[in-house]
Structure formats: C-alpha cells, structure tokens
N, C-alpha and C positions, 0 to 999 in steps of 0.2 A: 299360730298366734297372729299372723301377718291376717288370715281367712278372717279372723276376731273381729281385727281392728277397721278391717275394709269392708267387711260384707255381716258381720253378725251386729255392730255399732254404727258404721255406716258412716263410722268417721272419716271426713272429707281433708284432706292433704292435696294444698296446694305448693308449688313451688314457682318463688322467682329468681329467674337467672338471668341472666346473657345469653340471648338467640345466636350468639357465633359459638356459645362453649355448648349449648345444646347437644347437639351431635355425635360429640364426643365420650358423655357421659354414660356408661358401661360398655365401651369402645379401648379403655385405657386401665391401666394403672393406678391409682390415686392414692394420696393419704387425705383423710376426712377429718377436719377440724372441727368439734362440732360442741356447743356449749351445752354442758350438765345442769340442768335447774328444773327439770319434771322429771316423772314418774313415769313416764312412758316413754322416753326423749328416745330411748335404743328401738323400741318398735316402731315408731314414726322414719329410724334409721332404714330398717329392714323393711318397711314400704315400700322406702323408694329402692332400695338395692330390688325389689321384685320387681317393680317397675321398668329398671334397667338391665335387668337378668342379670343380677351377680348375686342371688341373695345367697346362693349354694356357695359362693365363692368369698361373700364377705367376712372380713376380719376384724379382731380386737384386738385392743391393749387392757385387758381386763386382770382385776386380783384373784389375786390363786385362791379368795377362799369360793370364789363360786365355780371353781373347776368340780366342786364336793355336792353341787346342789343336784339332787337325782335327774335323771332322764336331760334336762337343758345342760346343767353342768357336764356330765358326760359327752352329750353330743356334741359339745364346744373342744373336749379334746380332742375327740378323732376328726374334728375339721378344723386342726393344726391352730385355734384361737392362742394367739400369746398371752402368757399368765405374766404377771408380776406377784413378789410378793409389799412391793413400794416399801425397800428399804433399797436404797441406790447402790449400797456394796454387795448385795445381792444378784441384784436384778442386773446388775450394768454388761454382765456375761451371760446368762439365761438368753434375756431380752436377746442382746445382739447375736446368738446365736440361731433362737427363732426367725426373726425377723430375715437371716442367711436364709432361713429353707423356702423363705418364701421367693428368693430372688428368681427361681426357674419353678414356680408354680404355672401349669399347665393352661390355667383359664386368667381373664380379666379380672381383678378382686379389688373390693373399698378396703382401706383397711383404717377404721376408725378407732380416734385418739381423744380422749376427754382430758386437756391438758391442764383441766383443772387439779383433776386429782382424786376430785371428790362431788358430791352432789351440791349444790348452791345453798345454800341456808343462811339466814341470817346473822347466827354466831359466827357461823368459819368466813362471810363475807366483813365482818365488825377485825376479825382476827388478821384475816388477808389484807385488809387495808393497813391494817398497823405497820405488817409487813412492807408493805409499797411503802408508805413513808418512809420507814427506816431506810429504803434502800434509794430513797430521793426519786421513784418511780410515783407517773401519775395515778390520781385513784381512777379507780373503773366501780361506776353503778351498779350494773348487772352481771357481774363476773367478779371469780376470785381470781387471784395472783395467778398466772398459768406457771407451771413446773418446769422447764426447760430442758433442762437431763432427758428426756425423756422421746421429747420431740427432733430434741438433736440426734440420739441415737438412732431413729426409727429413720429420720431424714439420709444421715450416713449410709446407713444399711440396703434402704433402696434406692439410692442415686442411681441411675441408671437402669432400674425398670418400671420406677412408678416415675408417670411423666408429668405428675401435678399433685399439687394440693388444693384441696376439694374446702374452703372456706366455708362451713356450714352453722347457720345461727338460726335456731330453734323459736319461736311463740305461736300460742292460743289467742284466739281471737276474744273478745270481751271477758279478755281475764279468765279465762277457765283455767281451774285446777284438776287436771285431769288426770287419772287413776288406772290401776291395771285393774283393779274391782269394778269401776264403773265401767269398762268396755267391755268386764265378761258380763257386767248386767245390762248390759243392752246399749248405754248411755252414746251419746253420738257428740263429738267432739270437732273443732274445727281446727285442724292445725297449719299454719305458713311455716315455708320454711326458705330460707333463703340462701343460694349458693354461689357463691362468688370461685372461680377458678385459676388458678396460680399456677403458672409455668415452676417445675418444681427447679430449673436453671435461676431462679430469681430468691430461693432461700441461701444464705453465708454458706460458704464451707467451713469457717470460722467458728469455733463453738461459740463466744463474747457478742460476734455478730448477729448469730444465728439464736440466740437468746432475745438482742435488744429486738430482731424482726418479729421473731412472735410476741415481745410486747407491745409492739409498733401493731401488730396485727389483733389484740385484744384489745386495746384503745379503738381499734376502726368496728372491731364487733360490737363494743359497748357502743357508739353513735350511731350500728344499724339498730340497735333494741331501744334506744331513744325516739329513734323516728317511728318505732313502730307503736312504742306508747304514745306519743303523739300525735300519729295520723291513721292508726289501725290498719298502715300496712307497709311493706317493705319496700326500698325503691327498688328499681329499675320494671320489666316487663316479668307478665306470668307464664310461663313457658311448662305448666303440668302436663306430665306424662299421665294418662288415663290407667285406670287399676285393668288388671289383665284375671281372665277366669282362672286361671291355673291354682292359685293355693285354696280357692273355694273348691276345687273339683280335685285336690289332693286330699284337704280334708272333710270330705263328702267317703269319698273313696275309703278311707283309714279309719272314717267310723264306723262303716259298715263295715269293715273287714274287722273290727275291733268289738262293734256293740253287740254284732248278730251272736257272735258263742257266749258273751255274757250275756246277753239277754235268757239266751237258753240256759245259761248255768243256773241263773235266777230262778228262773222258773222251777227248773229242777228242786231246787233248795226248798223253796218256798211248798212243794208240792211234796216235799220227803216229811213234813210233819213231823221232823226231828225240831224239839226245841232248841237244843243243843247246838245244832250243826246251822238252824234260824240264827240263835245268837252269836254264834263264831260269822258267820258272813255280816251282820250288823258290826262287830268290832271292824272288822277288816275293811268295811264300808268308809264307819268313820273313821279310822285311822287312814285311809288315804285322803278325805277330804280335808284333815287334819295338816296333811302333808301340803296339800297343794295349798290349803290358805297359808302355811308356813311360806311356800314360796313367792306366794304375792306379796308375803310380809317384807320380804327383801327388798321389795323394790321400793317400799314406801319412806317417802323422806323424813316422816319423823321413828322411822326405825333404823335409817342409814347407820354407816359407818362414823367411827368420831375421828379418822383420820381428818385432818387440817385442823382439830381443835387440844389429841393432843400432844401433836408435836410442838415443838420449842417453834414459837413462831419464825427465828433469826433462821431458820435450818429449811426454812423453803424457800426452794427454787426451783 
C-alpha cells in the first residue's frame, strides 16, 4: 500500500520538523500524536515509518473491529497492533496489558494514537464542542475533544522505553480530499505533514495533569492547521526524508510471485471450454473484487464509525 501511495500515484509527502530532532527519528522509541480527518491519514503514517525504517515495527491503537477485516486485519494481529474495543471498562486492562509486551520489543517502533477517537466529521466536531463547553474547555476548529484515558494509559506503559512523543498534524495542499480509491486510480495527491518532538520527561505523571497537557497540546494543533489554512504551509523548516525503492521492489517481487500461477490458472480456465468451471472462476473474480471495494469502504468517511455521535456526549473524555 505504501508502493500505491508513493510510486503507482506519485503522491508527494513532505515533512516539517526541527533540524535538531531530525536525526533522531527512527533512531528512538515514540508515541505518534497524529490528528484523524482524511481518509488516507494511516498511510501518509506508514510513508514516513518506511522512510525511517520502522514501518515492520510500527504500532496502533486501533478498534478491535478491524482486527476481522481479511488479509490487513490479520496481519495487524500477528504484528502485536493493539486493539481496543473503546469501551474504557474493557479496554483499561487489555490496552495496558499490550502495550507491557511492547516494553522489550526487539526493534525501534512509532506507535500511533488518534486521540481523537474517531474520524473528524462535521457532526461529531458540532457534538465535541458542546462537550468542551460543558466542560469550560476551549473550542478547537479542526479537532474533536481528544480522549485522555487512553493517552494516559499508553503514556504510563511506556515511560521508560519510548523516549518521546512524536506531535504529528496531518493536511493536503489546496484543499484536497483525498481517497484510498483515488490513489489506487492513479490520482496524485500532495500531502504536509508536520512533526513537532516532545521529550516524553515533559508529559504529567498525573492523570488530571496529564489530560489538561494533551489539551494544552490540541489547542497548539488547532493554531498549526490555522496557519496552514492561512499560509498553505506549516511553520518552521522542511526536513523530507526522500522515498527509498524497497516497498516498490517488495511489491514488484510479490506480484510476480503471485500473478505468474494466476495468470496460468487463467489461462488454463479459460482454455478448458468448460462453461461451468468459466463461470465459477467469474463468481470467484467478482466476489474478491467485492471484497476489496468492501475494504476501501472502511476507510471512507462518510461510511465511518458513529462512535463520538452515539455516545452520551457528557461521557467523553
């Protein structure tokens, strides 16, 4: 997917950082703060983990219903991805139990957190602010209410071997709305993205504390998506790491090792002049092509999740 986005669409991902945290970046540990409002937000993620070579080693906080979605879902279990099910008296042991295995993981790993909850939408941002009022917190523009449970636990769990939080806020350049369908059609997209780095010594040990910081910290994310609508770009310097040939020449590799017996199998079919055994490979066709628009359907925001619209608004945090 990563070979998709970089070399079959040709979508360009820039990054601005801080030239002294440069260095650092697939060198360490991190928790990735990263705001949810496109449809491609986790693959523009997995760029830059290939970039920095973690991408074998990058992590989530993802819900348990896409541990079910075939071939992605699957391979997110056996590379240890933590599930939730975002109900807190559930997850509050699961979660912090994950998160333990990961404390003596072998390699460097991102391990990203959407502490929103959920995808950005206009309703759940109308809903999120009622929230912030109620709870005498400032509104934010371009973000909902972040969840705090959530980030505190992940924060507790790796004190001590992730050595930062990876501040990451996501946009497209003149407004693009951009789609997993339109990068598997070719379409070329421009994405910034910008990373701000946090000594993870500087988040509360405090749960109360460590809540008001990540509000304190979505407040400074909503006035870098400000300036970016207002100037078309992010501050400080551009510090892009260049796309590396490896996942074009993985998936170069894996479709030959994949198309060449299919292609023969085809042939075969097609040459046995069985109607029968024509139309059973036609179902079987479409039913996988079925399958896979199923899965881009996931990702699309007006088929999202209605988590943040129908919970009881008082009951997020």
């Amino acid at each position: 997917m990563v070979a998709a986005l970089e070399w079959w669409s040709g979508t360009e991902c820039t990054l601005y950082t801080d030239p002294k945290s440069y260095p650092l970046y697939g060198n360490e540990n991190a928790i990735v703060v990263l705001n949810h409002a496109f449809e491609i937000d986790f693959l523009c993620g997995w760029t830059f983990c290939e970039r920095f070579g973690v991408l074998g080693s990058s992590k989530v906080l993802a819900k348990k219903e896409l541990a079910y979605v075939p071939v992605i879902g699957w391979m997110w279990y056996f590379l240890e991805i933590v599930f939730c099910k975002r109900k807190w008296e559930e997850d509050r042991t699961t979660v912090a139990q994950s998160l333990q295995n990961l404390r003596d993981y072998p390699e460097n790993y991102w391990f990203l957190l959407y502490c929103e909850g959920t995808r950005f939408t206009p309703k759940k941002h109308q809903i999120s602010m009622q929230v912030a009022e109620g709870k005498g917190l400032p509104q934010l523009k371009y973000h909902l209410l972040p969840r705090t449970k959530g980030f505190y636990v992940t924060v507790q769990n790796l004190r001590g071997t992730a050595a930062a939080v990876y501040d990451s806020t996501l946009n497209f350049r003149n407004n693009e709305v951009p789609t997993l369908l339109g990068i598997l059609n070719g379409k070329k997209y421009h994405a910034d993205l910008y990373v701000r780095r946090i000594p993870l010594e500087s988040v509360p040990d405090d749960e109360a504390e460590c809540a008001a910081w990540l509000h304190k910290l979505y407040q400074e994310k909503d006035s870098f998506q400000d300036h970016y609508t207002r100037t078309g770009r992010f501050p400080g310097p551009i510090m892009s790491p260049p796309r590396r040939p490896w996942s074009l020449i993985n998936w170069l590799f894996w479709s030959c090792v994949v198309l060449y017996p299919l292609g023969l199998l085809l042939a075969q079919l097609l040459s046995s002049g069985s109607v029968l055994t024509i139309t059973a490979a036609g179902v079987v066709c479409s039913s996988v092509s079925m399958g896979i628009r199923w899965m881009i359907g996931q990702t699309e925001i007006d088929k999202g999740s209605n988590y943040g619209i129908k919970t009881a608004p008082l009951n997020i945090n």
